[in-house]
C-alpha positions as a Markdown table, in Angstrom:
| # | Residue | x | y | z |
|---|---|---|---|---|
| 1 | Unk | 0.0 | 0.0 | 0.0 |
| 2 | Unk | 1.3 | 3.3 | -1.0 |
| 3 | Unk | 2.5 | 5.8 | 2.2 |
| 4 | Unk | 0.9 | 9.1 | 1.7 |
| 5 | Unk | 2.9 | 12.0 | 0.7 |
| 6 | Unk | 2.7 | 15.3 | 3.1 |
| 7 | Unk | 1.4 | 17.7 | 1.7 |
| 8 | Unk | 0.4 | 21.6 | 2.5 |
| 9 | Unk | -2.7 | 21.7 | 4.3 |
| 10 | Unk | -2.0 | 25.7 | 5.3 |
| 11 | Unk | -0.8 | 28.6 | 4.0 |
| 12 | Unk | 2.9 | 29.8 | 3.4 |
| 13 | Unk | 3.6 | 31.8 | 6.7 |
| 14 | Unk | 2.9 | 35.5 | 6.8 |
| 15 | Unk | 0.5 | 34.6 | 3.9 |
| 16 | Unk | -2.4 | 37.2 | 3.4 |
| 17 | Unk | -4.2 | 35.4 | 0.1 |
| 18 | Unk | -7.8 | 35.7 | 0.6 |
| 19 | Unk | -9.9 | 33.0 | -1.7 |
| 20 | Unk | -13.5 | 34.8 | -2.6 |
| 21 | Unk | -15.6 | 32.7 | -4.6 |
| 22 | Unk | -18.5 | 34.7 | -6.4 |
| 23 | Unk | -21.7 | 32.5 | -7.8 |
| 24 | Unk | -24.6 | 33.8 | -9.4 |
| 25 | Unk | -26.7 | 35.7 | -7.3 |
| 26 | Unk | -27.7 | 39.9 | -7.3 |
| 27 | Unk | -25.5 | 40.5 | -4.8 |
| 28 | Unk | -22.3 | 40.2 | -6.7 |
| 29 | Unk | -22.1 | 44.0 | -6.8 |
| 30 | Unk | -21.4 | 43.3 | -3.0 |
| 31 | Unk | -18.7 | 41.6 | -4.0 |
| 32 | Unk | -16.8 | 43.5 | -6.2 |
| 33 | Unk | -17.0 | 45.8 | -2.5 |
| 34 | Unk | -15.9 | 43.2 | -0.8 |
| 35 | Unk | -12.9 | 42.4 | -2.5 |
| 36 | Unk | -11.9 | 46.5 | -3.2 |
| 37 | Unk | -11.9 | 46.5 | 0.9 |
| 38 | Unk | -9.8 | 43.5 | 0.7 |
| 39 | Unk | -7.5 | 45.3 | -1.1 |
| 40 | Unk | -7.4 | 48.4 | 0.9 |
| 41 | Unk | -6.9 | 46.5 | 4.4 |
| 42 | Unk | -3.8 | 45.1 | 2.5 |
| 43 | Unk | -4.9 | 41.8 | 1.8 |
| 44 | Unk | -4.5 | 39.7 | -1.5 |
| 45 | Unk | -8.0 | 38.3 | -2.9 |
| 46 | Unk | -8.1 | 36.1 | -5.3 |
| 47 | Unk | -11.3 | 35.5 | -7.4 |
| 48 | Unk | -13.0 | 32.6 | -8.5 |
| 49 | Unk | -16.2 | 33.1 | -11.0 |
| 50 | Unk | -19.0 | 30.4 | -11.3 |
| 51 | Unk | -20.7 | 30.8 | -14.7 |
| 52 | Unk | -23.6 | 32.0 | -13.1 |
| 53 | Unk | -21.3 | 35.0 | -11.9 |
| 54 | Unk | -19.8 | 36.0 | -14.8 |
| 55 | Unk | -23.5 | 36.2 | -16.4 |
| 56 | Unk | -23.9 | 39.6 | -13.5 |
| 57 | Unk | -20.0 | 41.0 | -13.5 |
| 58 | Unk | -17.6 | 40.1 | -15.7 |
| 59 | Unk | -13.8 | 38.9 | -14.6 |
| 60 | Unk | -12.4 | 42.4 | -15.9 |
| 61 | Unk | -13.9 | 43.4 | -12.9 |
| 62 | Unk | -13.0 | 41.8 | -10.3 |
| 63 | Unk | -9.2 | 41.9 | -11.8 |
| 64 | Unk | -9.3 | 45.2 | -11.8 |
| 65 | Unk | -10.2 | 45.6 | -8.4 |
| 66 | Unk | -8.3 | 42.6 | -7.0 |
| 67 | Unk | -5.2 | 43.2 | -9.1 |
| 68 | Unk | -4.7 | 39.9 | -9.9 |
| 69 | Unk | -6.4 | 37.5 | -12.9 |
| 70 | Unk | -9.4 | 36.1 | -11.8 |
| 71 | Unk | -10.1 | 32.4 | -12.3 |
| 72 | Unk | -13.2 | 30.6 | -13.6 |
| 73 | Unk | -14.3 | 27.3 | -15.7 |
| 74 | Unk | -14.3 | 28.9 | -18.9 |
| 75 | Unk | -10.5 | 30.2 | -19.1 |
| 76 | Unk | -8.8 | 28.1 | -16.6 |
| 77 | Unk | -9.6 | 24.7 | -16.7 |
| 78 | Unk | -8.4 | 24.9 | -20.6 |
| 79 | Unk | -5.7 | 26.5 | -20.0 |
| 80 | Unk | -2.1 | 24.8 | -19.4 |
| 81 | Unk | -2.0 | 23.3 | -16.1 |
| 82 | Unk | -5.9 | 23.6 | -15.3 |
| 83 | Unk | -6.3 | 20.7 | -14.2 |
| 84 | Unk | -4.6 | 21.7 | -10.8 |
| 85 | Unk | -5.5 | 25.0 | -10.4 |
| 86 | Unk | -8.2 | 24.4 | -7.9 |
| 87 | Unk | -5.2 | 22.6 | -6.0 |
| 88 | Unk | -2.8 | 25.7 | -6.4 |
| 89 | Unk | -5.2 | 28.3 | -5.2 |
| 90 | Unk | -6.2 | 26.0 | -1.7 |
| 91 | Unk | -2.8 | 25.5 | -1.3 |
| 92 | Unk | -2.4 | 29.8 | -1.7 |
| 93 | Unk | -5.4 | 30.7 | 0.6 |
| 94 | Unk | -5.1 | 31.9 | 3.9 |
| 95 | Unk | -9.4 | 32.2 | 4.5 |
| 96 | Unk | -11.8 | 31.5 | 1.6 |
| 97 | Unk | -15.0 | 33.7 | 1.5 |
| 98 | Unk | -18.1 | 32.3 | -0.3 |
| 99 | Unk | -20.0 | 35.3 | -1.4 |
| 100 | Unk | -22.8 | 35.8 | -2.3 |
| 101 | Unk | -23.2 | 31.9 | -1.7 |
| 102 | Unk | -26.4 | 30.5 | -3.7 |
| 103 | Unk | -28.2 | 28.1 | -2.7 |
| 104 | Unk | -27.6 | 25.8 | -5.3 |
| 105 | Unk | -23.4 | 26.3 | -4.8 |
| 106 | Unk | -24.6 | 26.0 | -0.6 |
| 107 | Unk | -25.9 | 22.5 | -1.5 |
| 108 | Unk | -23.3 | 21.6 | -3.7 |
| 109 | Unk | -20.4 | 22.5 | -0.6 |
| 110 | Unk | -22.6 | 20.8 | 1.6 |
| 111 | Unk | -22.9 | 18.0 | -0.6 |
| 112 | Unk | -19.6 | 17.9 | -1.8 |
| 113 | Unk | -20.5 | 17.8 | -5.5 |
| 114 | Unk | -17.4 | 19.4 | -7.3 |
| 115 | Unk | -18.8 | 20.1 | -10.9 |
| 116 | Unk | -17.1 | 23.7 | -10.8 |
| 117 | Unk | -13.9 | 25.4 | -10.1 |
| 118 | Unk | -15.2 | 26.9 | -7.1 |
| 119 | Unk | -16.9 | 23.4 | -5.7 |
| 120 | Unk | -13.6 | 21.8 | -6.7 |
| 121 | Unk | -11.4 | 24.2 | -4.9 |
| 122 | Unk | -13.4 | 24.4 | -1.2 |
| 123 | Unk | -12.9 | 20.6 | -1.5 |
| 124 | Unk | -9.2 | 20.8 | -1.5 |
| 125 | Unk | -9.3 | 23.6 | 1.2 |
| 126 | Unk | -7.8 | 23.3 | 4.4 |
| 127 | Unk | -8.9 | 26.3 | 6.6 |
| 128 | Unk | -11.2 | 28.6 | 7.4 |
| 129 | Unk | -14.3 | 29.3 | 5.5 |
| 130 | Unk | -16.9 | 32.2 | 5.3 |
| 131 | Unk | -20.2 | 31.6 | 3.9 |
| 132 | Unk | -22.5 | 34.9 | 2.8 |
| 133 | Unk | -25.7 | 33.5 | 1.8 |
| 134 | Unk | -27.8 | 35.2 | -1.0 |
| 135 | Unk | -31.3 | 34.1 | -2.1 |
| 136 | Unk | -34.8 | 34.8 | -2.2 |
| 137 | Unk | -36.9 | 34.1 | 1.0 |
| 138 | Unk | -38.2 | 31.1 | 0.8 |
| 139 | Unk | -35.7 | 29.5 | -0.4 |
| 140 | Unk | -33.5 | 30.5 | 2.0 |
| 141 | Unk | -35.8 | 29.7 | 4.6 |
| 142 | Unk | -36.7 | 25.9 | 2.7 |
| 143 | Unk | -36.0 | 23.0 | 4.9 |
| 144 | Unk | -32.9 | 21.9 | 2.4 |
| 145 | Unk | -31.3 | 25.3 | 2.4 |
| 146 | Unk | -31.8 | 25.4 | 6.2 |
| 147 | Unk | -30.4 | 21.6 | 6.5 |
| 148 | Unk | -27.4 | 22.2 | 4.4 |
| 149 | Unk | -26.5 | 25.8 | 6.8 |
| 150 | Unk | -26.8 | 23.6 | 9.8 |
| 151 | Unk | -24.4 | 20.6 | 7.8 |
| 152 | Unk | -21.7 | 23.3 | 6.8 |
| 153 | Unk | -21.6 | 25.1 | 10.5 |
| 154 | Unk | -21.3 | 21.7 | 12.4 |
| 155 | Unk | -18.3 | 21.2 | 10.0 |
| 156 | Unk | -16.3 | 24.5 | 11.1 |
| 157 | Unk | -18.1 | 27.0 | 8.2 |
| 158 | Unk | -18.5 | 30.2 | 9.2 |
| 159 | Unk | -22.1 | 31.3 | 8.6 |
| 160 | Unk | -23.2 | 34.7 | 7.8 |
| 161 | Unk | -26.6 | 34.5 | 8.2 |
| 162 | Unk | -28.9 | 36.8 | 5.5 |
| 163 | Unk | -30.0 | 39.9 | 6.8 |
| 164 | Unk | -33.9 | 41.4 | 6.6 |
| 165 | Unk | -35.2 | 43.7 | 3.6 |
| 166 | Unk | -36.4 | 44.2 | 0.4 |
| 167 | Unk | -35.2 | 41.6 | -1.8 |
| 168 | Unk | -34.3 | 41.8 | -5.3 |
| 169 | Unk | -38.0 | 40.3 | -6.4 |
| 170 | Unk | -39.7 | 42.8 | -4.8 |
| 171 | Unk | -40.8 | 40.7 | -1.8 |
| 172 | Unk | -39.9 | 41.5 | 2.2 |
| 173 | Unk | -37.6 | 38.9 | 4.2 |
| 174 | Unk | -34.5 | 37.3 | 5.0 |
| 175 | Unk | -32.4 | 36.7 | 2.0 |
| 176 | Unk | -30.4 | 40.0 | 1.9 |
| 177 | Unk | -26.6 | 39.0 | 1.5 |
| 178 | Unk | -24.5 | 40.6 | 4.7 |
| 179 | Unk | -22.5 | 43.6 | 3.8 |
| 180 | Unk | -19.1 | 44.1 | 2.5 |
| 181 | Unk | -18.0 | 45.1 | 5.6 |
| 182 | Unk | -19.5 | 42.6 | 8.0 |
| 183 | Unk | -17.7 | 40.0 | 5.6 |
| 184 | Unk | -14.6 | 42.1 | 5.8 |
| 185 | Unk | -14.7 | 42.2 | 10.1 |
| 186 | Unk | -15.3 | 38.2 | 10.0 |
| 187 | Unk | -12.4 | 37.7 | 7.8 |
| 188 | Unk | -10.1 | 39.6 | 9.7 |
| 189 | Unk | -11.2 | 37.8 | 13.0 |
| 190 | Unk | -10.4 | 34.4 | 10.8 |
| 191 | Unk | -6.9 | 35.8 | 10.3 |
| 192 | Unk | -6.5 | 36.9 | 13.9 |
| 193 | Unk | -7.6 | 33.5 | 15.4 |
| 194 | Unk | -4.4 | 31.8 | 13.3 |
| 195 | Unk | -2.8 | 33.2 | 16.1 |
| 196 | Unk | -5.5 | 32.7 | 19.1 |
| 197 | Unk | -4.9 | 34.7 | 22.3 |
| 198 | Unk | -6.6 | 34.8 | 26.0 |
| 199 | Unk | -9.6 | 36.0 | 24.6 |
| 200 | Unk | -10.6 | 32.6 | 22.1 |
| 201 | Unk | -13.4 | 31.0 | 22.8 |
| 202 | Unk | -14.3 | 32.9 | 25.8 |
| 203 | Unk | -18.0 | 34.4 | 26.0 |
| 204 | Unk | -17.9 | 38.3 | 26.3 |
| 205 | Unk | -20.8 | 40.4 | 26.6 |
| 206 | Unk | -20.7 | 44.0 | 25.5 |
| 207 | Unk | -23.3 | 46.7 | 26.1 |
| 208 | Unk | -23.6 | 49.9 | 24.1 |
| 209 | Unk | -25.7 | 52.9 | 23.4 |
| 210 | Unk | -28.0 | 54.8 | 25.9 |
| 211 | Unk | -30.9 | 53.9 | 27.1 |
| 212 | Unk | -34.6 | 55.0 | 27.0 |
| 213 | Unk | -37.2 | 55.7 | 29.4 |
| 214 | Unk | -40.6 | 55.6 | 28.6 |
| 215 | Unk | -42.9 | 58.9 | 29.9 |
| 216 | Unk | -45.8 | 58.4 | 27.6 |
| 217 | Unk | -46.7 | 56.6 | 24.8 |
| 218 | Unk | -44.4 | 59.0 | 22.1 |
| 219 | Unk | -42.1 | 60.7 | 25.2 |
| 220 | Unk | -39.0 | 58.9 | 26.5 |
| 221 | Unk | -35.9 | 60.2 | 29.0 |
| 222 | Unk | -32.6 | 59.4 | 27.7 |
| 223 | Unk | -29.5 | 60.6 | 26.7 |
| 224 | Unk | -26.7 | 61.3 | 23.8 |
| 225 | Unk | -24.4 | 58.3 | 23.5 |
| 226 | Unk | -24.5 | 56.9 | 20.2 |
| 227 | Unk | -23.2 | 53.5 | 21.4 |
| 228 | Unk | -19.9 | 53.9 | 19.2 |
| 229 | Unk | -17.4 | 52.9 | 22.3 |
| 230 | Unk | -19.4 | 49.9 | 23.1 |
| 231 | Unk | -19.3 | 49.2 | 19.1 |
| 232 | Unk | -15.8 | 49.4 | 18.5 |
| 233 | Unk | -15.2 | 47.4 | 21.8 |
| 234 | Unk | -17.5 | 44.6 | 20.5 |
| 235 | Unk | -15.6 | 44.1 | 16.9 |
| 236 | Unk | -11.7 | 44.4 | 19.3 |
| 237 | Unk | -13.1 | 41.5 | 20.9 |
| 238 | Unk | -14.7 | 39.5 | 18.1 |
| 239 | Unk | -11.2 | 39.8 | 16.2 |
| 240 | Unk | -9.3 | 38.5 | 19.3 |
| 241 | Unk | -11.7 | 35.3 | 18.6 |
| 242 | Unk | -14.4 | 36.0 | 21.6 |
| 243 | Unk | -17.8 | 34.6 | 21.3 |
| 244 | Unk | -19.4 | 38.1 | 21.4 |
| 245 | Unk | -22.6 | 39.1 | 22.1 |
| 246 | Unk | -23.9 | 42.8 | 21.8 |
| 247 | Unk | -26.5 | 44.4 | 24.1 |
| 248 | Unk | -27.0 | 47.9 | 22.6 |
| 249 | Unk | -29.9 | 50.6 | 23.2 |
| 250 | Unk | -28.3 | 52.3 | 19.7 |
| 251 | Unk | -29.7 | 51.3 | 16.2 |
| 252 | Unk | -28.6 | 47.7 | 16.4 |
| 253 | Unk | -26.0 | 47.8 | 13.0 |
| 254 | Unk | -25.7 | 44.8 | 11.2 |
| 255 | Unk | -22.9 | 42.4 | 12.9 |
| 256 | Unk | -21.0 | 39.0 | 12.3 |
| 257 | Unk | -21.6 | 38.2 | 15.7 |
| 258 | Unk | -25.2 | 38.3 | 18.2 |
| 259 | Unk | -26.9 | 41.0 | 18.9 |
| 260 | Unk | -29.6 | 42.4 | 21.3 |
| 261 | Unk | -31.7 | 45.2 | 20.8 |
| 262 | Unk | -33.0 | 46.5 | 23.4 |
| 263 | Unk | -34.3 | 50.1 | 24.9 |
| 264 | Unk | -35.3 | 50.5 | 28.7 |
| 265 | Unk | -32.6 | 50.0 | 31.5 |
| 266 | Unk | -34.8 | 47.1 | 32.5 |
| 267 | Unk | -34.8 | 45.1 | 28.8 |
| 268 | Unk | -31.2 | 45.7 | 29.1 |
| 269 | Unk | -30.9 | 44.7 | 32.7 |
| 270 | Unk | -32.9 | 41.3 | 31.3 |
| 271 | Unk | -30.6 | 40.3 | 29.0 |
| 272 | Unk | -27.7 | 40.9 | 30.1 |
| 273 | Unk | -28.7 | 38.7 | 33.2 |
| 274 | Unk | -29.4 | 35.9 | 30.7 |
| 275 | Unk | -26.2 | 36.3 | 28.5 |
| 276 | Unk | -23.7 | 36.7 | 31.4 |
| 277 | Unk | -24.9 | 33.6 | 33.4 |
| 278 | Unk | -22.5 | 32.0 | 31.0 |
| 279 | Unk | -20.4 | 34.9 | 30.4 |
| 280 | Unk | -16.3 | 35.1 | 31.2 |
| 281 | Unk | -16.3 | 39.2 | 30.2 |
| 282 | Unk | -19.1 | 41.7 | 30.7 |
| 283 | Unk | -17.7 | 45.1 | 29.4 |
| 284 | Unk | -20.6 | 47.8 | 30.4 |
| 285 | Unk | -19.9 | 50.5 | 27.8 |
| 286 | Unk | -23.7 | 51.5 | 27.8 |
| 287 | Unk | -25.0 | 55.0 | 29.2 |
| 288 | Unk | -27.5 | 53.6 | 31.3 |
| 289 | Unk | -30.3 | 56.1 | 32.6 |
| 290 | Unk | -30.0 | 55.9 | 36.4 |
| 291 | Unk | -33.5 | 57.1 | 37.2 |
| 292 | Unk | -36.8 | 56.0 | 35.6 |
| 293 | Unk | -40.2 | 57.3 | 35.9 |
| 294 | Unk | -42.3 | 56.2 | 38.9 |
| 295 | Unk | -45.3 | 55.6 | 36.3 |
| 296 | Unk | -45.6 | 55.4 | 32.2 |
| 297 | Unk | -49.0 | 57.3 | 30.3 |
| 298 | Unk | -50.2 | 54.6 | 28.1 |
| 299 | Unk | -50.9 | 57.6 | 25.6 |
| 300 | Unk | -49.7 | 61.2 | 25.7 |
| 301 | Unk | -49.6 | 63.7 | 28.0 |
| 302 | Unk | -51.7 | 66.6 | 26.9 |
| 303 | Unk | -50.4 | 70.3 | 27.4 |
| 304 | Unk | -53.7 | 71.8 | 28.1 |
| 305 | Unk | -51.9 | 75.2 | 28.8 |
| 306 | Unk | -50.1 | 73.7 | 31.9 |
| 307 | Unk | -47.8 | 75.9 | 33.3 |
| 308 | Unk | -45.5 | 73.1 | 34.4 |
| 309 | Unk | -45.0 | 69.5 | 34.4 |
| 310 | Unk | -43.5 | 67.1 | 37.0 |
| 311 | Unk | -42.9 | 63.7 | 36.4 |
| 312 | Unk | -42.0 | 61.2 | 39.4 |
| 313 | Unk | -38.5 | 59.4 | 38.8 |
| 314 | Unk | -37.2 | 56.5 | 40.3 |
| 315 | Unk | -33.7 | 54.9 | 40.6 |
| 316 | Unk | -33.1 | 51.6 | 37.8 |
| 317 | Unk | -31.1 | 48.9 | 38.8 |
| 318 | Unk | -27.4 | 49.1 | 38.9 |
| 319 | Unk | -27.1 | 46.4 | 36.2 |
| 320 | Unk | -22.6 | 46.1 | 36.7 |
| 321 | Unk | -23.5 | 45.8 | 40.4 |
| 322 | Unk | -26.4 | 43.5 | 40.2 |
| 323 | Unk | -23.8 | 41.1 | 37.2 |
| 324 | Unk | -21.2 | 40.5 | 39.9 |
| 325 | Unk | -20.4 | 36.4 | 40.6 |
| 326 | Unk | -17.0 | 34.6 | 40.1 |
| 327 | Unk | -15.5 | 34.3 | 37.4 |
| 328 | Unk | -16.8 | 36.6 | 35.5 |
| 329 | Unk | -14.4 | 39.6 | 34.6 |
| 330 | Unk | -16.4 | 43.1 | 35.1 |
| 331 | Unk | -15.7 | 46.5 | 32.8 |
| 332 | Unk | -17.3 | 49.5 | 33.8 |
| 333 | Unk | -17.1 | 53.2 | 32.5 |
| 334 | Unk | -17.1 | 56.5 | 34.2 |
| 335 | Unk | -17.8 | 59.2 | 32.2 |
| 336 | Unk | -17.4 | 62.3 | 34.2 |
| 337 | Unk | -18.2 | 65.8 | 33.6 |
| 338 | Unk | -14.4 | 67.1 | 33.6 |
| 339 | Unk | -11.0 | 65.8 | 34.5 |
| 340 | Unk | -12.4 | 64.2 | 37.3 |
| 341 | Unk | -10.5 | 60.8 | 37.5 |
| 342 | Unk | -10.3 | 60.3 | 41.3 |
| 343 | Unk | -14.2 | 59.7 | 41.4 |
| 344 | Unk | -13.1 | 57.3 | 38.8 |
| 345 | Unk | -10.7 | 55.6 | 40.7 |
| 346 | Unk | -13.4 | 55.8 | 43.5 |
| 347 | Unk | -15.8 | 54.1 | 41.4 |
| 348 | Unk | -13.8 | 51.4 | 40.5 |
| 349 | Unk | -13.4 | 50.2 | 44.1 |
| 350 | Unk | -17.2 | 51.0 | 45.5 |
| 351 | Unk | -18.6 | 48.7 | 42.2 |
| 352 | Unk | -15.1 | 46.1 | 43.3 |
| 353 | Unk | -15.3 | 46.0 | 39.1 |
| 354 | Unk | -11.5 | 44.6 | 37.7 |
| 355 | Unk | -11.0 | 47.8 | 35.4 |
| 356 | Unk | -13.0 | 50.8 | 35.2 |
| 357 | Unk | -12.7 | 53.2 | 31.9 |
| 358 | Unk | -12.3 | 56.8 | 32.6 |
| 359 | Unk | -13.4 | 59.7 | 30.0 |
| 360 | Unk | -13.9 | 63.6 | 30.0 |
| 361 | Unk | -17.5 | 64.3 | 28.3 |
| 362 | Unk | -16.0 | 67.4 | 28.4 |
| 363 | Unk | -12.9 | 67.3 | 26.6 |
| 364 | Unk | -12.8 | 69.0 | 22.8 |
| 365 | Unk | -13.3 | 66.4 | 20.7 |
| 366 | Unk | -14.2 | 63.4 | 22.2 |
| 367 | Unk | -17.5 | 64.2 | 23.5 |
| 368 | Unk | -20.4 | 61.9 | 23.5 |
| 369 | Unk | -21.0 | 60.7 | 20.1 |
| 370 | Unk | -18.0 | 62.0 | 18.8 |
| 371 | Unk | -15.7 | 59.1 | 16.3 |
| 372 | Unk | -12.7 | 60.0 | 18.7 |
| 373 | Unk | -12.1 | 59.6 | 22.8 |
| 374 | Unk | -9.1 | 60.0 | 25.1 |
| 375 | Unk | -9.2 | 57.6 | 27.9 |
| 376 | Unk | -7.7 | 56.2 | 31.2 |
| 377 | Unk | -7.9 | 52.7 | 31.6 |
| 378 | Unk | -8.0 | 52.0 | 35.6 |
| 379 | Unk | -7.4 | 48.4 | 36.8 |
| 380 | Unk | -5.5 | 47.2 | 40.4 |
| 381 | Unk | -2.4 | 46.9 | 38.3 |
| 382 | Unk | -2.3 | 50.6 | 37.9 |
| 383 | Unk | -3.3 | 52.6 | 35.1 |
| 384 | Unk | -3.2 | 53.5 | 31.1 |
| 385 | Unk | -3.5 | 56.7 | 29.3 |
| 386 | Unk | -4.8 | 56.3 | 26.0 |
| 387 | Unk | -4.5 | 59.9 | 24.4 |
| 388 | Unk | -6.7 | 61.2 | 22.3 |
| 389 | Unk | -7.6 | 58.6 | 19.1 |
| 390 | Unk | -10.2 | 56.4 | 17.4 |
| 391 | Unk | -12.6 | 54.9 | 19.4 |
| 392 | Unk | -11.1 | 51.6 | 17.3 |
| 393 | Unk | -8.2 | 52.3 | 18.9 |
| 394 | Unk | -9.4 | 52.8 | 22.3 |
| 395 | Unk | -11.0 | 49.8 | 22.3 |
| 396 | Unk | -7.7 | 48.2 | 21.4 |
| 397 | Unk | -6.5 | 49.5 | 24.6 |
| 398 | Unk | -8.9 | 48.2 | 26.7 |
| 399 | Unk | -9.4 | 45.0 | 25.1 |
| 400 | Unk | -5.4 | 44.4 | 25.5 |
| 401 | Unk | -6.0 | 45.3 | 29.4 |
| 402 | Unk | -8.9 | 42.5 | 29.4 |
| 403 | Unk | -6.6 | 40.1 | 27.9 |
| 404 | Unk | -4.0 | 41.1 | 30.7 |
| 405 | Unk | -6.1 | 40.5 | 33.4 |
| 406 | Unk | -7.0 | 37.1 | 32.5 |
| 407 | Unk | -4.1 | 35.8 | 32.1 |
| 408 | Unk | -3.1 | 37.2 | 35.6 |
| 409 | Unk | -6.4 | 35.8 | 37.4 |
């Protein structure tokens, strides 16, 4: 009996090839996105067409975008050496991308029917894979299509499941292809798990945005935080390879990972009682309203020429106070009217949270809902000055500082 050969089941070291396999669905303009994003994070794509693809965008293209030729069944399986070149570009590919993914080419990976270039090469793959879906309704929600989903996850796929909308046909559902971006953030983390730190696999819950609190039936109490820190902090710990879910009282943006929409302190209270009895990190970015009214109008409030109003308010629940239990690493934020980072430091230790985040809502320029902040990053290790950047970049900060203090529990 013949001894097997070794051969390369990864990528060349240092290797940034990204594989992005395009079949036949609308929402190849998507992908010509996709891979021009690719391009501009500094990574190499390289393009395989199914027929059905080349039928919506032709290869010029995607090689014009990709800077590179793009391969498909009607140039390179003729060409010299064809026969192998599904083997070449698996053996190239650092992450392959399947997007938009039909449901016929979902069937066929599940299946592993290789009848195409594309089929041919995720057979001979040996890493990680992302899956956009693209299709109609109902045949995205059909038993098969569902079926074959479940068969590719359970097999290490990563699935991004179709978003909610207005689908090409005209029709309202799920079927809506993720964005180019929310492909772009998973293939990133796929990158960044190669190299798997404290934070794989572990369960962190993130809350973001501020939250409302109902007077009337069209009148709420809240406040101005646009949820942006607790955003960014999400997608730092998604890319460190953290099973992430988002709690946010912003407009819940589409995500690779779970999200929770909620509103009141209470809703987010709820859930983030549920998600953290499992939890190993609960960062508490949110701006949660610390009073409530006593009582809610079920409609509206008429003016009626009142010369005043008062309206009854109530204390919510401390939710970072009420989440405390072992093992579960605690994050809390003080946002303080002014350079005020002793009550900060004072915080930290009254809520007995592992690191608190300090910022100015004062400072020029990095005031609520501004794209930038300037923080100070308090833990019992001592503490970290982030001057004034991104609020990517501040979550960078303070995800490193989580990573630190798990490995020194």
């Amino acid at each position: 009996m013949p001894v097997a050969q070794d051969r390369p089941v990864a990528p060349p070291a240092g290797a940034r090839t990204v594989l992005v396999g395009v079949t036949g669905g609308i929402a190849v303009y998507k992908a010509v996105e996709l891979v021009r994003s690719l391009v501009k994070e500094g990574f190499q794509p390289l393009v395989i067409e199914t027929e059905a693809a080349r039928r919506f965008v032709m290869p010029l293209t995607f090689a014009a975008v990709s800077q590179a030729p793009v391969l498909d069944d009607e140039t390179t399986w003729q060409s010299s050496g064809g026969w192998f070149q599904h083997i070449e570009a698996a053996r190239r590919a650092a992450v392959m991308v399947v997007a938009p993914a039909t449901a016929n080419t979902i069937a066929k990976l599940a299946h592993g029917i290789a009848d195409n270039l594309l089929t041919a090469t995720y057979l001979a793959y040996r890493g990680p894979v992302i899956v956009a879906p693209s299709m109609n309704w109902a045949m995205y929600e059909h038993p098969a299509t569902t079926e074959n989903l479940r068969v590719l996850a359970e097999r290490g796929v990563t699935i991004l499941a179709a978003t909610s909308g207005e689908l090409a046909c005209g029709e309202e559902g799920q079927g809506r292809m993720v964005s180019p971006q929310t492909i772009l953030l998973a293939v990133r983390r796929a990158f960044a798990a190669q190299a798997s730190g404290p934070l794989a696999g572990r369960r962190v819950v993130v809350t973001a945005g501020g939250t409302r609190e109902s007077v009337d039936a069209v009148r709420f109490l809240g406040n101005r935080s646009s949820g942006k820190m607790g955003r960014a902090v999400a997608d730092e710990a998604y890319l460190h390879g953290a099973d992430v879910v988002l709690v946010t009282a912003a407009p819940a943006e589409e995500s690779p990972y779970a999200t929770h929409a909620v509103e009141s302190t209470a809703e987010m209270a709820a859930v983030v009682a549920r998600e953290c009895a499992a939890a190993d990190v609960l960062v508490m970015a949110a701006a949660v309203a610390d009073f409530t009214p006593a009582a809610t109008v079920d409609g509206k409030i008429e003016r009626n020429n009142k010369p005043s109003l008062s309206i009854e308010l109530v204390a919510t629940s401390d939710i970072l106070a009420a989440s405390a239990r072992p093992g579960l690493l605690r994050v809390g934020f003080a946002a303080e009217a002014g350079p005020r980072v002793d009550r900060a430091r004072a915080k930290r230790k009254a809520k007995g949270v592992e690191i608190l985040v300090f910022n100015d809502i004062l400072a020029e320029g990095v005031g609520i809902g501004s794209d930038e902040n300037e923080i100070t990053i308090i833990t019992g290790r001592g503490e970290t000055h982030v001057p004034r950047t991104s609020k990517t970049r501040c979550a960078a900060a303070i995800v490193t500082e989580i990573e630190a203090t798990l490995v020194g529990a």
